[in-house]
N, C-alpha and C positions, 0 to 999 in steps of 0.2 A: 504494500500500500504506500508507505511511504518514500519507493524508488518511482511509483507512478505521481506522484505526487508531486514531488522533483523532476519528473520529466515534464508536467504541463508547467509548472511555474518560468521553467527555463523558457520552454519554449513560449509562453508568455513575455516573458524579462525581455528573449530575447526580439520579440514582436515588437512591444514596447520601446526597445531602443534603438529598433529599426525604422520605428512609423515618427515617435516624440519630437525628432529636432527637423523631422523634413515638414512638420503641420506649420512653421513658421517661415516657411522657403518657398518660393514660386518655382515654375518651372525650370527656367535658366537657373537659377540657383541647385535646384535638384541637380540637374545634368553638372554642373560645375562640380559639387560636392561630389557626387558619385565616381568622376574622373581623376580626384585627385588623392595620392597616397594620405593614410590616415593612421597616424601614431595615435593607440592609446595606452595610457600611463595609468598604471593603478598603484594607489599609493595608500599607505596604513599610517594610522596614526603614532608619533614620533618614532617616523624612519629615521633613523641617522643621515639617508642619504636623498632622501625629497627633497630637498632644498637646491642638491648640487645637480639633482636630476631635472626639477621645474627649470632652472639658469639653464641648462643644457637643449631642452627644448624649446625653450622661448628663443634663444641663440642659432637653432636649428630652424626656426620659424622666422624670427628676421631676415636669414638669410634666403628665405623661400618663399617671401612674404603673398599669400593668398595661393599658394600653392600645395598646400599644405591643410589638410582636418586635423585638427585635433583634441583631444578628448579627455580628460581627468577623470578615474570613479574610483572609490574609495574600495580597498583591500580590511574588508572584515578581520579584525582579528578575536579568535573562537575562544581563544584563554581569557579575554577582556572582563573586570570587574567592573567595568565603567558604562552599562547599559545603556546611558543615556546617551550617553559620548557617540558609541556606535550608532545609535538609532539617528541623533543628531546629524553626524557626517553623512548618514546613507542617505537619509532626507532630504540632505541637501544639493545633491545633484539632482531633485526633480524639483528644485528651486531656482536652478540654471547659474547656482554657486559656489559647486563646493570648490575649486580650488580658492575663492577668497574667502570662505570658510576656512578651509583644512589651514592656509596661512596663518591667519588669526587666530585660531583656535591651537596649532602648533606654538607659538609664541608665550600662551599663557603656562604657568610650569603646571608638571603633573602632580597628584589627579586632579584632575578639573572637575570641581563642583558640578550641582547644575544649574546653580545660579550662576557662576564663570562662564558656562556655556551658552546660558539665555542674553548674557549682556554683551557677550560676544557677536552673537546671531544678530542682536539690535543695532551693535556699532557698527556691523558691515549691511547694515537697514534691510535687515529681512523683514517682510510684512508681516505682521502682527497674527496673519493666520499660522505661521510658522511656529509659535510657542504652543496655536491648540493643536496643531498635526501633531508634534511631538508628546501630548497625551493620547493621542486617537491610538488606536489600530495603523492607521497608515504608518506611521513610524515603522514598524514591527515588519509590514510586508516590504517597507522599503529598504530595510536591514537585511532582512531574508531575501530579497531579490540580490542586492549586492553578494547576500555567498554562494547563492544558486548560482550565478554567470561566473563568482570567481571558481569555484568546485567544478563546476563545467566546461571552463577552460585551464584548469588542472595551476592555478595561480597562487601559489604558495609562498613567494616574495614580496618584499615591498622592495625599492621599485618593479615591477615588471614593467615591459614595452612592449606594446604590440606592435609591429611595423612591418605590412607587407607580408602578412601571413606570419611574418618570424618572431617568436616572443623570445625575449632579451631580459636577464635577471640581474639587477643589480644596476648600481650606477653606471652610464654610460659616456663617452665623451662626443662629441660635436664629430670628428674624422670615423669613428663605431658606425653611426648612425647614416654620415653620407654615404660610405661605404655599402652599406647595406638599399639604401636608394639607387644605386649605380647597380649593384649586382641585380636586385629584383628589376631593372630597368626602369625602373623610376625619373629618369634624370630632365632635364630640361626638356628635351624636345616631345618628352611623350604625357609629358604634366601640366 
């Protein structure tokens, strides 16, 4: 029961973050999105190396600027005593913020209250519906959605990189990563 259970939620999740960011996109935007390689980074709360891994991709994005998707979702982590913490972060990429969550919210020292977490959420002006999600149920399935797709895609690091099919563990550098757009043929002329 509960492997069928995990198989429709995925295949939900993955519905879901297939259909989510193109309901804001017109057609030329679709096509363009679709055509172009897309890094996505998943990241757990304090990674030691999030920080040198966001500089890395944003470095890798300036250099490619509009050629390039890219993505942040937050790396579950299963030993966590901090429930709210994870519900928080999970939630908040259907808020269309957690990387300026995950920054903010890394900054503050551990453990994070949940009052540190709500004043957090307010400073980087999350809307006010944001504090009752995080009592609802939604919280909970947006948590669980985040370990369905990380479990699914067998994602057991913080950093991982998704790039071109190729997932990539651990911090990477700027020369890693074009490297790997040249090889999958990524490069200028087909991007």
């Amino acid at each position: 029961m509960r492997k069928q259970l995990d198989k429709i939620i995925t295949v939900c999740t993955i519905f879901l973050l297939i259909i989510f960011p193109i309901k804001t996109l017109n057609a030329a935007e679709i096509v363009s999105w679709q055509n172009r390689p897309s890094l996505t980074i998943f990241l757990s709360i304090d990674c030691r190396f999030a920080f040198e891994t966001i500089a890395t991709v944003k470095e890798l994005s300036d250099k490619h600027t509009g050629k390039l998707n890219i993505l942040y979702k937050y790396l579950p982590n299963p030993s966590s005593t901090n429930i709210t913490e994870e519900k928080a972060l999970a939630l908040s990429e259907s808020y269309g913020s957690f990387i300026q969550f995950y920054r903010a919210l890394s900054e503050q020292p551990a453990p994070r209250s949940k009052s540190t977490i709500l004043k957090t959420a307010r400073r980087i002006g999350f809307p006010e519906e944001f504090y009752l999600d995080l009592q609802k149920p939604l919280a909970s399935v947006a948590l669980e959605q985040a370990s369905v797709l990380t479990r699914s895609l067998a994602i057991k690091y913080s950093p991982t990189i998704l790039l071109k099919g190729i997932k990539l563990e651990g911090a990477k550098d700027v020369l890693e990563l074009e490297a790997i757009l040249q090889f999958t043929g990524a490069n200028h002329e087909t991007y």
